[in-house]
N, C-alpha and C positions, 0 to 999 in steps of 0.2 A: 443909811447905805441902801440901796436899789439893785433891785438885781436883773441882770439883765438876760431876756428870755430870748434874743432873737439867735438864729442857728446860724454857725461856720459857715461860710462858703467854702461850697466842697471845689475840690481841686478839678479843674477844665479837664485830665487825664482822667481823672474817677468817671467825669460826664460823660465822655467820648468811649471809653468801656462802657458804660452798662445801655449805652443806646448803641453800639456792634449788637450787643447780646442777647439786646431786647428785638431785633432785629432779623438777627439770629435764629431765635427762637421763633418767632412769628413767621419765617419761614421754612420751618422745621415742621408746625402743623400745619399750616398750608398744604405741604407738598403730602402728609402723611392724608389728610382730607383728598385731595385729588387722589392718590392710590387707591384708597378706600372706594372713592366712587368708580376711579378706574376698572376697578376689579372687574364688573359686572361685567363689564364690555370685551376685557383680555377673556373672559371665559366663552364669550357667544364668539366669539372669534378663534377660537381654539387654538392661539398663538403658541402658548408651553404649556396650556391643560389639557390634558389625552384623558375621553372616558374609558369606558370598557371593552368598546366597538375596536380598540387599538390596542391597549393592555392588559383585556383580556381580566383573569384573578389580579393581574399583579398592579391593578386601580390601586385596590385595598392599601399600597404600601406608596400610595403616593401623597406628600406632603405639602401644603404650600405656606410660606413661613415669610416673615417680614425680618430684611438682612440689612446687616450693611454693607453698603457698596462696596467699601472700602476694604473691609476685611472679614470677610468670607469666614465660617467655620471649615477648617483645615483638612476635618473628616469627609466633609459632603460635598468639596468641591478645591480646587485650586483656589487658590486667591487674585484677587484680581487688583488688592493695591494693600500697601501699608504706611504705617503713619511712625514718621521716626520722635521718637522720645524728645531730640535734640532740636526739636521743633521750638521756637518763639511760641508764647499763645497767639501774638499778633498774626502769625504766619499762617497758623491752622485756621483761625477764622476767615480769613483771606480767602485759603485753597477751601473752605465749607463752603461759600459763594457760590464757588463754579463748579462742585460737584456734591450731586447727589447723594443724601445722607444715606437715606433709604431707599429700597426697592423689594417686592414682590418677586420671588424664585421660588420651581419648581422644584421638590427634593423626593426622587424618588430612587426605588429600588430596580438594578436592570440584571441579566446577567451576565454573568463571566462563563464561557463555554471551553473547554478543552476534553482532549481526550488520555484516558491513564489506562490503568487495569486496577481493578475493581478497589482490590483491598489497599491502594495509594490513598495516604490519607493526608496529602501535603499538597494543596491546591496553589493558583496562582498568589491567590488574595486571603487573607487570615480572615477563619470560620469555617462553619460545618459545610460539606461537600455533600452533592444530592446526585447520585448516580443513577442513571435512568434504567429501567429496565420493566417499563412497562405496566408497571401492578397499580392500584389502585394508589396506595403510599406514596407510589415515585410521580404518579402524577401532581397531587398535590403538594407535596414539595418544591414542585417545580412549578406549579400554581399553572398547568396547562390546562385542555379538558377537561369538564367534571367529570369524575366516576364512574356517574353512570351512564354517559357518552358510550362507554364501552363495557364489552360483554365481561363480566367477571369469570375468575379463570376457572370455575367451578363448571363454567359452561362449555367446555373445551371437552367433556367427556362424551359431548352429544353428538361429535364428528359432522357437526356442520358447521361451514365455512363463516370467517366471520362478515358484517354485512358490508356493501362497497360504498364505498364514501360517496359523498358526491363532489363532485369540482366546485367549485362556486364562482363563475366568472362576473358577477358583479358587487359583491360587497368587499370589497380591497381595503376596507380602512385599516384591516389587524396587520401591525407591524411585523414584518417578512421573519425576523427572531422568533416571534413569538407561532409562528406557522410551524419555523423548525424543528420547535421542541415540538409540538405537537406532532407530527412527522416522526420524529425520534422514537417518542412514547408508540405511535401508532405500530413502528417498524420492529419494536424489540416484543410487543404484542400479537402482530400476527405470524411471527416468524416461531415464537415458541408455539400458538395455537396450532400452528403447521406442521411442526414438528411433531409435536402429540400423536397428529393424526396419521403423521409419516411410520410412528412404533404400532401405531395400532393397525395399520393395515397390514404390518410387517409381522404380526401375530402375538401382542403385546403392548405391556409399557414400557415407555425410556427406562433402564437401567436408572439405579437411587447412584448409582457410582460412573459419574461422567467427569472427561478432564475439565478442568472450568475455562470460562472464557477468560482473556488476558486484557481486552482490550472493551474498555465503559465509558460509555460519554457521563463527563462529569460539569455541573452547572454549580457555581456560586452566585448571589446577589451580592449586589456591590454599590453602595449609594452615589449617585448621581446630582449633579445641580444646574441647573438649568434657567436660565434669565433670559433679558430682553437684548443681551450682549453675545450671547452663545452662538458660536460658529455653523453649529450642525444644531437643526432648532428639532431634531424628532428622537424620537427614545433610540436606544442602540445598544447590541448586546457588545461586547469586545469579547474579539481571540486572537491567536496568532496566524500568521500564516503558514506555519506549516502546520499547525491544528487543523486550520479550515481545508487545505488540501486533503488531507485525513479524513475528515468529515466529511466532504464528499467523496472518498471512496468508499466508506462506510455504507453511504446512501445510495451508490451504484450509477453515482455523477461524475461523466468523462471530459476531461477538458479539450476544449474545441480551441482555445485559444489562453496563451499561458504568455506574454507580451511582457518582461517586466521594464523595458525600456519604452514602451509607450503608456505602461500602466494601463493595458485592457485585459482583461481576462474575463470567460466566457468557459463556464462549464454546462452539458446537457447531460440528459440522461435518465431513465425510469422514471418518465412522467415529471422529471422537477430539473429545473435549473438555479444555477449562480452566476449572477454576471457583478462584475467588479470595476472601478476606476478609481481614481484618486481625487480628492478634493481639497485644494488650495488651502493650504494651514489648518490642516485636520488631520489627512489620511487615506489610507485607502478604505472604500465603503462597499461593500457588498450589500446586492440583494437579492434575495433566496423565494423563488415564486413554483407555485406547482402549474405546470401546463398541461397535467393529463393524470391516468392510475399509473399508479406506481405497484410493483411486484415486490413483497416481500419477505416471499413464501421460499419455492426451490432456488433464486436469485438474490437469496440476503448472504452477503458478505462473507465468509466466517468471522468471527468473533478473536482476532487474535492479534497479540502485539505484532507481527511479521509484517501487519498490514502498513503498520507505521513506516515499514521501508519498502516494500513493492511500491506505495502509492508512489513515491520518487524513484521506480528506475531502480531498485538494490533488490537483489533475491538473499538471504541468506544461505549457507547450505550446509549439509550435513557434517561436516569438518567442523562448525562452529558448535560447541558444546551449548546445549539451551540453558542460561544462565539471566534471570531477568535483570539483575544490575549490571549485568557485562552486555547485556541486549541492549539496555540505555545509554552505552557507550557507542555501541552502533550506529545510535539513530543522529548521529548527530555528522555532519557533513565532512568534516575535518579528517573523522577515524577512519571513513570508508575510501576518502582519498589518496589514505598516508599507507593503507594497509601494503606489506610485501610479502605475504602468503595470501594464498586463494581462499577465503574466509566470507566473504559476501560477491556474487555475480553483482557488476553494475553494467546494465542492459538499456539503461533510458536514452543513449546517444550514440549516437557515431564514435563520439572520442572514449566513452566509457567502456562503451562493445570493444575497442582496440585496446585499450587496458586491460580487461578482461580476457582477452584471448594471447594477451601478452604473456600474464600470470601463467594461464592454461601452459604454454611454452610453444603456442600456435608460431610458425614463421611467416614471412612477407607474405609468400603468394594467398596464404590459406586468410588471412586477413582482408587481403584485395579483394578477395572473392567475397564473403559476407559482408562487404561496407560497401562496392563496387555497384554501380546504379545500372550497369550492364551484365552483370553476372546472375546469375540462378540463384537463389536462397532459396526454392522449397521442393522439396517433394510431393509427399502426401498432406504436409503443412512446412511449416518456416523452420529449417534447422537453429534455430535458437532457442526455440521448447526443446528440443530435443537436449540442448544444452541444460535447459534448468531441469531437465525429466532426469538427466544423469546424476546432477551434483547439489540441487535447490532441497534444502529439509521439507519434511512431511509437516504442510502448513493445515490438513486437517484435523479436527479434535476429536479421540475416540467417542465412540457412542453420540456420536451429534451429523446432523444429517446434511449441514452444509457445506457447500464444495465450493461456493463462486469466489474469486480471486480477483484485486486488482489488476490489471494488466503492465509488468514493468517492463516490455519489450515498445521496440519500436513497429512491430509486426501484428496485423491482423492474426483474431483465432476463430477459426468455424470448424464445429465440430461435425458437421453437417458432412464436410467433402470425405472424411473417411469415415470407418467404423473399426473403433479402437477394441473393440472385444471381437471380431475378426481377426486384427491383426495379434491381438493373442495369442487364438486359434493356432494361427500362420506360424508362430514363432513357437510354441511348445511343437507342433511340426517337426521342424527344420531342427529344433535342439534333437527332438528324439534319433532324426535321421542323421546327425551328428554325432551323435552318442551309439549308434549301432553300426556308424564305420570307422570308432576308435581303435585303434590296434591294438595296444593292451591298456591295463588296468583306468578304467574312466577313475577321475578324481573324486574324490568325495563331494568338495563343493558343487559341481557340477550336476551329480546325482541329487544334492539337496534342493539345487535351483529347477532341476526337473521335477521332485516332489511337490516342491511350492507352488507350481506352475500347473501340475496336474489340479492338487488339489482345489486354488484360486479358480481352474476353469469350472468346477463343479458348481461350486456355489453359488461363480456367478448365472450359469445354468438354472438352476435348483431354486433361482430367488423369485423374489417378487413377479408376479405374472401379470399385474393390472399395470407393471411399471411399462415407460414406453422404451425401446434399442438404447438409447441414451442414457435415460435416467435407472439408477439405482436406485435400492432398497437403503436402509438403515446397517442392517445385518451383511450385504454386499460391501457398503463403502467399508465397514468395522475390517472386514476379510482382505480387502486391497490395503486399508494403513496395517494391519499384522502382515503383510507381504512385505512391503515397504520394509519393515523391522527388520524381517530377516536377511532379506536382501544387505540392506548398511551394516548390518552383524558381520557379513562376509567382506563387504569392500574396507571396514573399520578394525577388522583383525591386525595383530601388529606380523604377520607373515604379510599383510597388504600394505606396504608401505605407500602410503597419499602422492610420491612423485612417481609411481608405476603405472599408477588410477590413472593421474593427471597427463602421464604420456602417452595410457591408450586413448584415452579421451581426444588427443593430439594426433595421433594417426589416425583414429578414426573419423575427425574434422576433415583431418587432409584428405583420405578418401574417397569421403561422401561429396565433399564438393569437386571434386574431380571427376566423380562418377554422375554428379546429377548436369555438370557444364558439358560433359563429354560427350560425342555422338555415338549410339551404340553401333556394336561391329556382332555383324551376323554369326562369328566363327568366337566370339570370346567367352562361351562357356561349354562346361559339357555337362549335358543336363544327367547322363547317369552317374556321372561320377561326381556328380553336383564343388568341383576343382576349378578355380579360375585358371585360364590359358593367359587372357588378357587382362587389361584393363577392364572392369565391371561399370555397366552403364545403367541408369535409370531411367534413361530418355524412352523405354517402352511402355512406362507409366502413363502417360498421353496418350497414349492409343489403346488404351484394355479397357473394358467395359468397369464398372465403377466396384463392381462385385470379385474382380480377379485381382485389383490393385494391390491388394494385403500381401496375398500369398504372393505377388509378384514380388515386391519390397523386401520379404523376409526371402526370397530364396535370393536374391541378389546380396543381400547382407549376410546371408550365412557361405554363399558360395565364391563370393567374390572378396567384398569388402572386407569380411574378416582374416579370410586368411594373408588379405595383405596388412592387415593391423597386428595382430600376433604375432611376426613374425620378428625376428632379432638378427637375423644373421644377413647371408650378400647376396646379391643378387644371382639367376642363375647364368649360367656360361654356357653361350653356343658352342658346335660342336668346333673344336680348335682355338675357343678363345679363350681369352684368361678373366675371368669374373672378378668385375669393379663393385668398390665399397658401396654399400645405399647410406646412404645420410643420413634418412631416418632411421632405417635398421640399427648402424651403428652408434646415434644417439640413446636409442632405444636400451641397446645394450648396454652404453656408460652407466644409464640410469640406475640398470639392475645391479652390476656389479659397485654399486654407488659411490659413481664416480661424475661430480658436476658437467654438463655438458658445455659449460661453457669452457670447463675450466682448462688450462693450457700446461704442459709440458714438454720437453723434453723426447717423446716416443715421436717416431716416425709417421706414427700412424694418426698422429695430430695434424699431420702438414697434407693440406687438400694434394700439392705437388705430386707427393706420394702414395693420392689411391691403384693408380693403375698397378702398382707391383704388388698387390695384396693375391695372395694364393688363388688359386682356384677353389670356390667352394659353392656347393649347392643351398638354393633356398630351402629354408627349413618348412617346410608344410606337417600340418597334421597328420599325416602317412606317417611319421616317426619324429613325433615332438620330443621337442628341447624343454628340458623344467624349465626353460624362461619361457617360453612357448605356450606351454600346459597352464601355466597362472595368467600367462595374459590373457588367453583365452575362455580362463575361467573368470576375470577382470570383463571381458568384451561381453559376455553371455550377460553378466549380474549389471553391467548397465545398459544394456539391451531390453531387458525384461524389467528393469528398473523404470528405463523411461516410460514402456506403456502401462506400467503401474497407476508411476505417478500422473502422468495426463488423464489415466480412466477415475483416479480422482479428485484432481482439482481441476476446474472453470474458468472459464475465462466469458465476458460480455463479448461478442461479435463485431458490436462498434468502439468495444474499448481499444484506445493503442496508447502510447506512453508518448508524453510531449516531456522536452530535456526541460526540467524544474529540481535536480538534483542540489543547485546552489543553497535552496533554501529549507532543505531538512534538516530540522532544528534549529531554522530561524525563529528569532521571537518577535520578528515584526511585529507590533500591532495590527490587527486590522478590526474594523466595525461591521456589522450586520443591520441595518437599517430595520 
């Protein structure tokens, strides 16, 4: 028997597999051989490798890893394809052919930027949250300038200024993100060293017990991937867009151009700008460049959630209880559109100014006038400060020295054309001479508003001497937010009911624009008996030298203006005539006896048909007020004295004005930082 040794013919299918496979393979290292060699050349080319010139620390955290094409790790990037189980093998090796197994990506670490208040501990992206605030820690955390870039805060007791950067107008490689932060870090650094210096000229240290700040830029890293396929081929920080709006109010950057249908946008401002567009299946891109020194000393910000809605056009005001989870419901677009009490001013447009003065219970005419491109809107400055000086909460933090504000109006502010501590002056004046020709018993509040007002003028007297007319002390602003206090302690009492406030507010709109459009009449006052005859006009404000303007203002407002705003009752009656209802008076009075103005009955005295047969009666004036008289009046003084409070202390930038971008507060657009 023999045995026979020669081998099976293997099967023609076995043959045709293991030469695909062998096939396969050998172009598997091929292609991994040319990456390899490739590499050298992706790196002298800087296609998706950034050194340090661009990323700064955050080099350290960049990786470069051999992927596959096809399916991507989940964590470090989208996927760019998948391979279905239900696959042939014949099929995958097919579709292996024509696409690349392998590939070379960059995996690195970028950040995520938003803005919260401090102690939020719930970022966009899961992980620890790195809030900037300057110190030596939060830099590297945030892996910006080394340390010792910067003066340690030990050196802040030597009352010199810190040193001024320089611009750098030729080494641009460093990604505009990463300038940011650095910017950030710089801004929350010199602002406290400043402050320091602002207690200590003031004859002291900052108080250990200051309100804190509400409002922290907060930075997460976030891993990234980056290949030979990737749409936007440079590192990029993401935020949203209504962060970034915030962000540059923060930084004291005003939008010059806010476009969301042609997608341009264009912010300037202290030294740095943002310009923005969109780019074709990616997004919108922002880049953030310094064009000059930036201020971040008497010109930083305050530090407060509020800012989150100024920056869009919303003032909040003192009617809303300060509540930080009922503030987060604020900030979002939907709540401040839907509201029907007067709970937040929204001031950023024409449409929103008409809503707002609607709420107020402003009528036609008084509307035409402030939105009207022919009409007067200012006095001494734009009657819509005037608005938020009456009813905007006190956006300063005790014991803390800064004053400057986003601007939510549609209106320039320069503090420059009057002098608000003049018009002080002017007005404890005109109270005193008001209160010494009451007829009998002056009211209490009234007496307290004149205490408040004596005392406030003292201190601000008695303050800082090195300071310039303008600028306040530490210890001065501390003494205008306790005025403030007491002041809303009186308009917030439950004898002040919030629709009495809101009516004088309403008469006194109607007024003052009547009085600043009107032409003045030589015989419409009497100066000794300081009683309007006529109508009260401000058109003499134009012609007085810049020094008499205050006192002009206050004595037109206590002599005129007011007592047609306090007043409730009819108008007066020539001699033989029969005196017809005033519309406002008699609104006025619905209110008090609270009774809706809109609302409709039954009484005669509802039907417009039926004003002429209303009695004879005289206007009620201060010569012998009416308890509904007496509290308006005391209503008219505490926002009066109110508004120059709060304008002596909050700021506004000169070129800041408010562009209408109200849509997108509390959008979570994406947008990128290049």
């Amino acid at each position: 028997m023999s045995l026979d040794l020669t081998l099976p013919r293997m099967d023609s299918n076995f043959e045709i597999a293991a030469t695909v496979l062998l096939a396969v393979i050998t172009i598997v290292i091929i292609n991994i051989l040319v990456l390899i060699i490739h590499l050298p050349s992706t790196r002298a080319r800087g296609d998706l490798i950034w050194d340090s010139r661009v990323l700064g620390e955050w080099v350290k955290y960049q990786r470069f890893r051999l992927r596959n094409s096809v399916s991507l790790d989940s964590q470090e990037g989208q996927k760019t394809g998948s391979s279905s189980l239900s696959r042939t093998y014949l099929s995958s090796v097919i579709n292996s052919l024509y696409l690349p197994i392998f590939k070379y990506v960059t995996v690195l670490e970028l950040p995520v930027i938003f803005l919260a208040s401090p102690d939020n501990m719930k970022g966009p992206v899961e992980g620890e949250i790195w809030y900037i605030d300057g110190s030596v820690e939060s830099c590297t955390q945030t892996r910006t300038a080394p340390p010792e870039h910067l003066p340690h805060i030990d050196s802040f007791m030597s009352g010199k200024s810190l040193p001024r950067e320089r611009v750098n107008t030729v080494a641009n490689d460093k990604a505009s993100w990463l300038r940011l932060l650095e910017v950030l870090q710089r801004m929350e650094r010199e602002s406290t060293h400043w402050e320091s210096r602002q207690w200590r000229k003031a004859g002291g240290a900052r108080p250990d017990k200051v309100e804190e700040t509400s409002l922290a830029v907060g930075v997460q890293p976030y891993k990234r991937v980056f290949d030979g396929t990737s749409i936007f081929r440079r590192p990029f920080a993401t935020t949203t867009i209504c962060h970034l709006v915030e962000l540059a109010a923060v930084l004291g950057i005003y939008w010059k151009q806010f476009d969301r249908n042609k997608d341009k946008y264009r912010a300037e401002g202290n030294g740095l700008s943002l310009r923005g567009t969109r780019i074709e299946n990616f997004g919108l891109v922002f880049t953030f460049e310094r064009m000059g020194w930036y201020n971040f000393e008497e010109k930083r910000v305050i530090p407060t959630s509020d800012v989150k809605e100024l920056c869009f056009g919303n003032a909040p005001t003192f009617y809303r209880p300060r509540n930080p989870s009922e503030d987060m419901g604020w900030q979002e677009a939907t709540t401040v559109r839907q509201q029907m009490t007067l709970k937040t001013l929204r001031l950023g447009s024409e449409q929103d100014m008409s809503t707002t003065l609607t709420l107020i219970g402003c009528n036609k005419d008084t509307i035409s006038h402030l939105l009207s491109p022919e009409s007067k809107k200012s006095h001494l400055f734009p009657v819509v400060f005037e608005i938020m000086g009456m009813l905007s909460r006190t956006y300063h933090l005790k014991n803390r020295c800064f004053t400057y504000l986003p601007n939510p109006t549609m209106h320039y502010w320069n503090r420059r054309e009057l002098s608000l501590r003049r018009l002080l002056s002017a007005f404890r004046k005109y109270l005193h001479i008001m209160i010494a020709e009451f007829p009998r018993h002056v009211p209490s509040d009234i007496e307290y508003i004149q205490s408040v007002a004596d005392d406030l003028l003292i201190k601000l007297r008695d303050g800082d001497h090195h300071l310039s007319p303008t600028q306040l002390g530490p210890t001065q602003l501390d003494a205008l937010h306790d005025a403030l206090s007491q002041i809303d302690n009186i308009l917030s009492e439950p004898s002040t009911r919030k629709e009495i406030v809101l009516d004088v507010i309403r008469r006194h709109l109607q007024e003052l624009l009547q009085a600043i459009n009107e032409p003045a009449d030589e015989e419409n006052t009497d100066e000794s008996s300081h009683v309007a005859l006529e109508s009260p006009s401000l058109e003499r404000l134009i012609s007085l030298p810049p020094e008499y303007r205050e006192h002009e203002f206050m004595r037109v407002y206590f002599s005129g203006i007011r007592q047609r705003v306090v007043s409730v009752a009819y108008k007066r009656a020539g001699a033989g005539e029969i005196g017809s209802r005033d519309a406002a008076g008699d609104a006025s009075l619905r209110i008090h006896m609270g009774r809706s103005e809109n609302a409709r009955d039954d009484d005669d005295d509802d039907n417009p048909g039926d004003s002429d047969k209303v009695p004879p009666a005289r206007v009620s004036t201060l010569t012998e007020p009416t308890d509904f008289d007496a509290r308006r009046n005391t209503i008219w003084c505490a926002l009066v004295f109110r508004t120059i409070c709060w304008l002596l202390l909050h700021d506004f930038d000169e070129q800041d004005v408010q562009l209408p971008k109200s849509e997108v507060q509390g959008s979570r657009l994406p947008v990128y930082i290049q």
